[in-house]
N, C-alpha and C positions, 0 to 999 in steps of 0.2 A: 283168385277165381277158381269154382271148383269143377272142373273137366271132367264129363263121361266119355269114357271110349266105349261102344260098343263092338265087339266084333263079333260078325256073322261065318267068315269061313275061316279055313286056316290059312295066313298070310304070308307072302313070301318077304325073302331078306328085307327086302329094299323098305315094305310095309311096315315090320317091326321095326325097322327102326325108325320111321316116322312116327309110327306108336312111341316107342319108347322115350324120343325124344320131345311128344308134346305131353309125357305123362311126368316128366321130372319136379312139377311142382309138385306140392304136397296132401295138393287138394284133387289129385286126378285117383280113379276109378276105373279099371278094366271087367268087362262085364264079358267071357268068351262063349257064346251060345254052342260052338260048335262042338264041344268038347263033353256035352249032357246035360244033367239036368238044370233044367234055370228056374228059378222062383222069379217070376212074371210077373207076381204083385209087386215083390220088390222093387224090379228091373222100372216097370210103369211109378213106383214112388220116389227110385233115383232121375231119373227123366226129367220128374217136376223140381224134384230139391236142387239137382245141379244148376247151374249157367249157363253151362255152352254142354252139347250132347252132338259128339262125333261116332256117327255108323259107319266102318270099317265094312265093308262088303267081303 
């Protein structure tokens, strides 16, 4: 199954490591907006290609 994580701010301990831990398969994706620039096309074309899409507040 291939997972998007998106994350919108920057997250504390406890977050990352729920990140990290449901990013361990090999089909997951970290997408970090908060950090600059984002390609939005893309961002909107992984959304539809993935399975399951997690927004990280």
């Amino acid at each position: 199954m291939k997972l998007l994580n998106i994350i919108r701010s920057e997250p504390d301990d406890i977050t990352k490591t729920f990140i990290e831990d449901f990013s361990k398969d090999d089909g997951a994706k970290k997408v970090v907006l908060y950090e600059g620039d984002t390609d939005w096309s893309a961002l909107v074309d992984d959304i539809f290609s993935y399975d399951k899409v997690v927004c990280w507040w």
